[in-house]
Backbone as CSV, one residue per row, in Angstrom:
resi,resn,N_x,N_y,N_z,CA_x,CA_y,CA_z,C_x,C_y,C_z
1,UNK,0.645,2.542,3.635,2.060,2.243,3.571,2.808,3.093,4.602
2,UNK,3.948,2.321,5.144,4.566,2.893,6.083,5.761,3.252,6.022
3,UNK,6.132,4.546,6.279,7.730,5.305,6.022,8.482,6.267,6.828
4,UNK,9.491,6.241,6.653,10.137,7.457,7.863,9.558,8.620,7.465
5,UNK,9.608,9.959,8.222,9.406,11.208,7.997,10.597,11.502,7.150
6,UNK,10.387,12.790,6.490,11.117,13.682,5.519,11.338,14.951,5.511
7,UNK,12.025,15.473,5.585,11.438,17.122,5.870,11.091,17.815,4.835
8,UNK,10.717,17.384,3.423,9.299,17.621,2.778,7.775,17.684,3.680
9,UNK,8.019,16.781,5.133,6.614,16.227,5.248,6.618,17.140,6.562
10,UNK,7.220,18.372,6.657,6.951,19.270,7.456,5.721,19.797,7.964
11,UNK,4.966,20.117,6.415,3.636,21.123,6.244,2.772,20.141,6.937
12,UNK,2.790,19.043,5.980,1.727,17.728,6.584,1.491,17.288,8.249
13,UNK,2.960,17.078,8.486,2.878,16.708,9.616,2.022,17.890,10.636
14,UNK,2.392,19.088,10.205,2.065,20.400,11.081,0.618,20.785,11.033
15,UNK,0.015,20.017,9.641,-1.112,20.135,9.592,-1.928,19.173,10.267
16,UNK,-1.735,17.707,10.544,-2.467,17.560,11.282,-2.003,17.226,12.491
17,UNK,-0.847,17.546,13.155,-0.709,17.404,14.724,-1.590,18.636,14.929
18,UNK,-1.596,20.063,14.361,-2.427,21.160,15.134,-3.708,21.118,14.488
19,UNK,-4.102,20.372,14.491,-6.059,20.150,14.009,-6.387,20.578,15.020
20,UNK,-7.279,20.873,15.324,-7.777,20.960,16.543,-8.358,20.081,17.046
21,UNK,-8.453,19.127,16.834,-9.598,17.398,17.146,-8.466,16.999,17.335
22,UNK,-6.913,17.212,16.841,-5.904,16.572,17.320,-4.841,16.834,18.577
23,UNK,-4.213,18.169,18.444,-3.716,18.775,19.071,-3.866,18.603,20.353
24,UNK,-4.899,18.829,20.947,-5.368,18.773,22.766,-4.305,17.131,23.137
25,UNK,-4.351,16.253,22.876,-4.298,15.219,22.776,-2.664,14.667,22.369
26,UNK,-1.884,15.817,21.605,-0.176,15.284,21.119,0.550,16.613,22.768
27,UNK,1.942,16.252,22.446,2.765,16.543,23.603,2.619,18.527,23.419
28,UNK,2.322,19.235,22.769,2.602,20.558,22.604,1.113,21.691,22.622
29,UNK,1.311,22.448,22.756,-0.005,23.023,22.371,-0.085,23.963,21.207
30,UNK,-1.224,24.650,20.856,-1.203,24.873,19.660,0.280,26.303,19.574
31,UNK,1.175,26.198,18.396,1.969,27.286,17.943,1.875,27.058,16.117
32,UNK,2.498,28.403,16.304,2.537,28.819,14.557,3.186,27.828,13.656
33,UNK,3.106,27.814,12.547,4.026,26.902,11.436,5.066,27.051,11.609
34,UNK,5.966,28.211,11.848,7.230,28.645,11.663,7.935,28.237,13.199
35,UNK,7.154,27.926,14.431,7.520,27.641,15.789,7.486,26.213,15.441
36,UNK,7.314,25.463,14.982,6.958,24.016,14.565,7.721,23.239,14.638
37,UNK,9.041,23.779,14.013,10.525,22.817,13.971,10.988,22.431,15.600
38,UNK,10.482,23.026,16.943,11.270,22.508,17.694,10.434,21.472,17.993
39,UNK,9.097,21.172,17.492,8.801,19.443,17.335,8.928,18.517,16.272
40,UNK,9.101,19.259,14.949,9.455,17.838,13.696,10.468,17.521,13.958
41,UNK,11.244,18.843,14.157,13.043,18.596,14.037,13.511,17.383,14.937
42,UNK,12.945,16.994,16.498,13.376,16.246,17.196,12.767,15.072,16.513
43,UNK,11.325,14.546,16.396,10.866,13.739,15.696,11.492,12.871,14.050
44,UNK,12.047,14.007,13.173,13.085,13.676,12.064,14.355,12.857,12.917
45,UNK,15.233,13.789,13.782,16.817,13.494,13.799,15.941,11.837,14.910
46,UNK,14.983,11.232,15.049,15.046,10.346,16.064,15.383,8.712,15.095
47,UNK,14.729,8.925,13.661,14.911,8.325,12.745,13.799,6.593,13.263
48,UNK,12.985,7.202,14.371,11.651,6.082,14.423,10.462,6.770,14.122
49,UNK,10.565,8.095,13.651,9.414,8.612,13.548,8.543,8.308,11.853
50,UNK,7.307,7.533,12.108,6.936,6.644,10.892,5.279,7.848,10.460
51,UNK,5.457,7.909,9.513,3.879,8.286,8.474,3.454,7.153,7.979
52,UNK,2.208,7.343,7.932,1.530,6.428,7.632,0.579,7.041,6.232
53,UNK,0.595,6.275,4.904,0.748,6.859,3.659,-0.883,6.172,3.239
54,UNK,-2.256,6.923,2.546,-3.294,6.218,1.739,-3.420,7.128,0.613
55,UNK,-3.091,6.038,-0.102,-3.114,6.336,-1.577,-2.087,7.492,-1.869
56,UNK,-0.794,7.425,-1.401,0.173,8.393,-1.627,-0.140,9.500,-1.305
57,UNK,-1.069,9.963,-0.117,-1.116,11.232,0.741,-1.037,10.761,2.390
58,UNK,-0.233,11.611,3.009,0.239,11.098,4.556,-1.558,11.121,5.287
59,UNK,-2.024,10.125,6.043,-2.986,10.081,6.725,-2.564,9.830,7.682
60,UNK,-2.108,9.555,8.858,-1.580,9.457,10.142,-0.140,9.347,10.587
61,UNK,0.585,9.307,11.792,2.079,9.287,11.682,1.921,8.956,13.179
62,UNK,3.170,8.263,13.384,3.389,7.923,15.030,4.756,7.752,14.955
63,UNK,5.883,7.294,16.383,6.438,7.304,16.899,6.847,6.065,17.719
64,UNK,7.864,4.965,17.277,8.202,3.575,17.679,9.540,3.566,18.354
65,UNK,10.060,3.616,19.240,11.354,3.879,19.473,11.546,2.373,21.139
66,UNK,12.255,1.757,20.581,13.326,0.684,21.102,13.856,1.044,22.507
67,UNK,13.612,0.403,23.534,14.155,1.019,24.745,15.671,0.061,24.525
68,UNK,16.078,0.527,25.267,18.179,0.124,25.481,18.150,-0.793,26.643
69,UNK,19.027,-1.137,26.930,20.038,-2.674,27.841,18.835,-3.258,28.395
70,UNK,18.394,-3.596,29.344,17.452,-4.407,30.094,16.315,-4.455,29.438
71,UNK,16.162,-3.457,29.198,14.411,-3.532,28.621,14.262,-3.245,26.499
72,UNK,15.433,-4.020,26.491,15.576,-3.820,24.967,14.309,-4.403,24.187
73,UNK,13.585,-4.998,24.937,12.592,-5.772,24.462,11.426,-5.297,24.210
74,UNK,11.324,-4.167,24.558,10.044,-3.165,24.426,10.004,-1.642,23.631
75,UNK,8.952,-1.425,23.392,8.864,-0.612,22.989,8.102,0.380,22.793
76,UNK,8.083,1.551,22.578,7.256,2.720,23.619,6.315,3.002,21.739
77,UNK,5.129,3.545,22.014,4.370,4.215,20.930,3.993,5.288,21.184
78,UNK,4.017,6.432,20.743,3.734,7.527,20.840,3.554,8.389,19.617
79,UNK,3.032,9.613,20.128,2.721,10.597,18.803,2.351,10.451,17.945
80,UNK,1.195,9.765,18.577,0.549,8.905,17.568,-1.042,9.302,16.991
81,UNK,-1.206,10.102,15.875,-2.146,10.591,14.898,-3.173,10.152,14.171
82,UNK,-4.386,10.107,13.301,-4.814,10.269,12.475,-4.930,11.325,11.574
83,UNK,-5.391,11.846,10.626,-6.018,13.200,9.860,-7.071,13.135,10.423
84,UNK,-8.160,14.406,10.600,-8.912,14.270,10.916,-10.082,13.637,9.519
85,UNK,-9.533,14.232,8.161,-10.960,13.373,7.626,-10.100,11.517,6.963
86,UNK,-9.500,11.632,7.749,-9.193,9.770,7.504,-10.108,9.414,8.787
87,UNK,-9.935,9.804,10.078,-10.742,9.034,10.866,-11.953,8.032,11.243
88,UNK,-12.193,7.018,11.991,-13.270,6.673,11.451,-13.424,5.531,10.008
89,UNK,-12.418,5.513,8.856,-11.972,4.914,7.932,-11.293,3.896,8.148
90,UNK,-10.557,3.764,9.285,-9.761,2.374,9.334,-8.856,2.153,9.438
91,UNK,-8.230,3.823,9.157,-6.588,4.063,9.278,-5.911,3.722,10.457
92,UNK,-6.639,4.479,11.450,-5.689,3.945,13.083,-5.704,2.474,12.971
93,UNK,-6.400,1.634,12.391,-6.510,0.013,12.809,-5.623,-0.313,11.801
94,UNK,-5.396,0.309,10.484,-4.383,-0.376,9.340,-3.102,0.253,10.230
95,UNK,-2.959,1.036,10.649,-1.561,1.789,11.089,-0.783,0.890,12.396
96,UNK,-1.866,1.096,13.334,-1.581,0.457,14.530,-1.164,-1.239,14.509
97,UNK,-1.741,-1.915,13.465,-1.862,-3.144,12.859,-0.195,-3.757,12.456
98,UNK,-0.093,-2.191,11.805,1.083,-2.779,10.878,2.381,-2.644,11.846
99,UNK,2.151,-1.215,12.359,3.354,-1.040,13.814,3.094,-2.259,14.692
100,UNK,2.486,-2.803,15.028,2.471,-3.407,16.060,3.622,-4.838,15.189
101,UNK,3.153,-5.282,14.125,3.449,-6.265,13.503,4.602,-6.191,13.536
102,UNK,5.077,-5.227,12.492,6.600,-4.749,12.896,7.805,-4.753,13.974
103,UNK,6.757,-4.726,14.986,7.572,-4.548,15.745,8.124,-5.509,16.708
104,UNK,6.459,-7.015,16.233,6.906,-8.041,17.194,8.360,-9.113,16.135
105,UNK,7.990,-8.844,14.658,9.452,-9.391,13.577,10.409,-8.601,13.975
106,UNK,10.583,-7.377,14.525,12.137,-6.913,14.980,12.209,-7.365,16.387
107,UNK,11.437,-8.255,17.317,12.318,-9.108,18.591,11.140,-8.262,19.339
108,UNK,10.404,-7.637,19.417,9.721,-6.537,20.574,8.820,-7.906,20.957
109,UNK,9.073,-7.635,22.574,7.925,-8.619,23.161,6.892,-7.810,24.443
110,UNK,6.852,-6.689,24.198,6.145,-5.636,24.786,5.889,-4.275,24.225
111,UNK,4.955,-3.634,23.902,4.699,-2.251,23.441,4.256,-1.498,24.382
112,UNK,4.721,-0.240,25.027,4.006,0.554,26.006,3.617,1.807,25.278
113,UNK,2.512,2.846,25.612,1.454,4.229,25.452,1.342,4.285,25.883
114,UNK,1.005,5.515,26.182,0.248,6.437,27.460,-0.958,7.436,26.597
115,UNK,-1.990,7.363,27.543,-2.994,7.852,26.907,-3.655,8.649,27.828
116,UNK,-4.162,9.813,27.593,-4.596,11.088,28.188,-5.917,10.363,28.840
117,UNK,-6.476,10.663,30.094,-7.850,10.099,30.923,-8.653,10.832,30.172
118,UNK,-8.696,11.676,29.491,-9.876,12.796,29.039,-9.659,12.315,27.705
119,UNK,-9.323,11.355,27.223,-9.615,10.928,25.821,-10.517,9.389,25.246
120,UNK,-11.748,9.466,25.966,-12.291,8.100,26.001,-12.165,7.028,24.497
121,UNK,-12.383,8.031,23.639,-12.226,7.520,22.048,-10.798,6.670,22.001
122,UNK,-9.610,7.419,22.472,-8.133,6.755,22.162,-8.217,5.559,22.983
123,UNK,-8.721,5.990,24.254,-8.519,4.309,25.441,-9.452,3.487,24.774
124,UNK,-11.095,3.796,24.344,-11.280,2.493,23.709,-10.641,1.293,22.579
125,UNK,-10.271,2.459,21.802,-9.295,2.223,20.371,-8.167,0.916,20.891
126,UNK,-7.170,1.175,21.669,-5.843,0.995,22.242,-6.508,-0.764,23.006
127,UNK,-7.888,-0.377,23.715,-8.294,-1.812,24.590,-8.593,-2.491,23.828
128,UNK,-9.382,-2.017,22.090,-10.080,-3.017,21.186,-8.703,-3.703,21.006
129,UNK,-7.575,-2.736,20.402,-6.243,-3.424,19.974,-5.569,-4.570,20.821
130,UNK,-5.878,-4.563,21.869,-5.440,-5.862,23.091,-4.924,-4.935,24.355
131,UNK,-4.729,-3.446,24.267,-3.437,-2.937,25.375,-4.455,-3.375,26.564
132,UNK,-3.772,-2.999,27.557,-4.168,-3.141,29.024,-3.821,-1.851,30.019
133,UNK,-4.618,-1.621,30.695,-4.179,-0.349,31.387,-3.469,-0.924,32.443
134,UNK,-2.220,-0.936,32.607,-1.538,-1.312,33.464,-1.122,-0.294,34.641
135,UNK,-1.267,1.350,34.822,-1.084,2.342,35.831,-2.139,3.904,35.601
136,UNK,-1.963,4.383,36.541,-1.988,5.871,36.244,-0.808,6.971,36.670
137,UNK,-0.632,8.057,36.009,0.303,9.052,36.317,-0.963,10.124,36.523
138,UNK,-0.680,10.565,37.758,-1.901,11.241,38.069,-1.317,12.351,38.240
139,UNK,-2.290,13.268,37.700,-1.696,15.378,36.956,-0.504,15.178,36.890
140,UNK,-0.313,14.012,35.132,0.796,14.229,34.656,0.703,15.766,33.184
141,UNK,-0.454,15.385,32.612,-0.390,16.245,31.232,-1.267,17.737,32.108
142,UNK,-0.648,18.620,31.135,-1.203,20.083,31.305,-1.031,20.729,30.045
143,UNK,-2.186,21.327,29.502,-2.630,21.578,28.527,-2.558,23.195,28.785
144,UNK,-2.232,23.944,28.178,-2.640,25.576,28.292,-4.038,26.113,28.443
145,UNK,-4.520,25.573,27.600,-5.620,26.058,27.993,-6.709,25.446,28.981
146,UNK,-6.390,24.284,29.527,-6.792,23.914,30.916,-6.124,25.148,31.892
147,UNK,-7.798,24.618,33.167,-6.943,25.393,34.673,-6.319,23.819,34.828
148,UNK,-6.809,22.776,34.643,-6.031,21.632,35.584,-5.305,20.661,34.688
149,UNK,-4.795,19.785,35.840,-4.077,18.672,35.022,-4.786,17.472,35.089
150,UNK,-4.028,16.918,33.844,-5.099,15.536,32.949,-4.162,14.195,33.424
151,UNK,-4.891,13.043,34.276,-4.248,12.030,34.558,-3.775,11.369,33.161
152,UNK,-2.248,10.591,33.638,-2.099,10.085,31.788,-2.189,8.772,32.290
153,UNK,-2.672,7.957,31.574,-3.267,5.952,31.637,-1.506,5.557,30.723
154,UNK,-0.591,4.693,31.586,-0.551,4.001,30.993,-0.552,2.434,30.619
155,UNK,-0.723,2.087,29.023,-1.037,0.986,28.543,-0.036,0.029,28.178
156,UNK,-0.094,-1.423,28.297,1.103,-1.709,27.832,0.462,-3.161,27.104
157,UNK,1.281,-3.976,25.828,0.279,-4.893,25.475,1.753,-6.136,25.322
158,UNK,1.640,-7.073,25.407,2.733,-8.395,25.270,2.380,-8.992,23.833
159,UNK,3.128,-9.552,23.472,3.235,-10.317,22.314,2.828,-11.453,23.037
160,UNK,3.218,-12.404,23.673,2.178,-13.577,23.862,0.901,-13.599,25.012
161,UNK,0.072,-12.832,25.059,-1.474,-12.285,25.665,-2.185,-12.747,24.648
């Protein structure tokens, strides 16, 4: 089941953006619980930021947000999660499934992601789903604990493909 964030869902969220199977992979690198708010907090006040709920415990969460005037028609995905022991289970495909659905009944006739080159698991995931690699941003992401930078792929998928 799918729902806005809460700021009850602080701990959760904090727990699994900094997994470590997760983290390398979302916009921040690893910081403390208490440094945390200058990423839920923006994620809460955006009011597209969605959890994704099994059996009334949060298992994944992402990020749907509506582009404005010309390109009202699309829409960007991001920050986009599993738990690490949901993985593998089905969740990214029930999650991604249902966002996507969603989003083509609110008028969206395009979804765009960007996905890290050093993440072969997410680009397969994203191609099974239909996306298409449509560019590269080359040494866009930098990670701390890299010396270098990580090309970012991005994907984009149409409603009638």
């Amino acid at each position: 089941m799918r729902r806005l964030v809460a700021p009850a869902d602080y701990d959760r969220v904090y727990d699994i953006y900094m997994h470590e199977t997760v983290v390398p992979f979302l916009g921040f690198d690893p910081m403390p619980r208490e440094a945390f708010s200058k990423v839920f907090d923006p994620l809460f006040e955006s009011g597209c930021f969605y959890l994704y709920e099994v059996d009334g415990k949060v298992m994944g969460f992402y990020k749907a947000q509506r582009h404005v005037g010309r390109t009202a028609h699309v829409a960007y995905l991001g920050t986009l999660a599993v738990a690490p022991e949901a993985q593998g289970r089905g969740v990214a495909v029930a999650m991604m499934q249902d966002a996507i659905s969603r989003l083509w009944k609110a008028g969206i006739t395009r979804i765009e992601l960007t996905v890290e080159a050093d993440n072969p698991r997410a680009i397969a995931f994203y191609e099974r789903l239909g996306f298409v690699h449509e560019g590269t941003q080359r040494a866009a992401y930098k990670r701390a604990s890299d010396s270098g930078y990580v090309n970012e792929l991005m994907y984009g998928l149409l409603r009638n493909d």
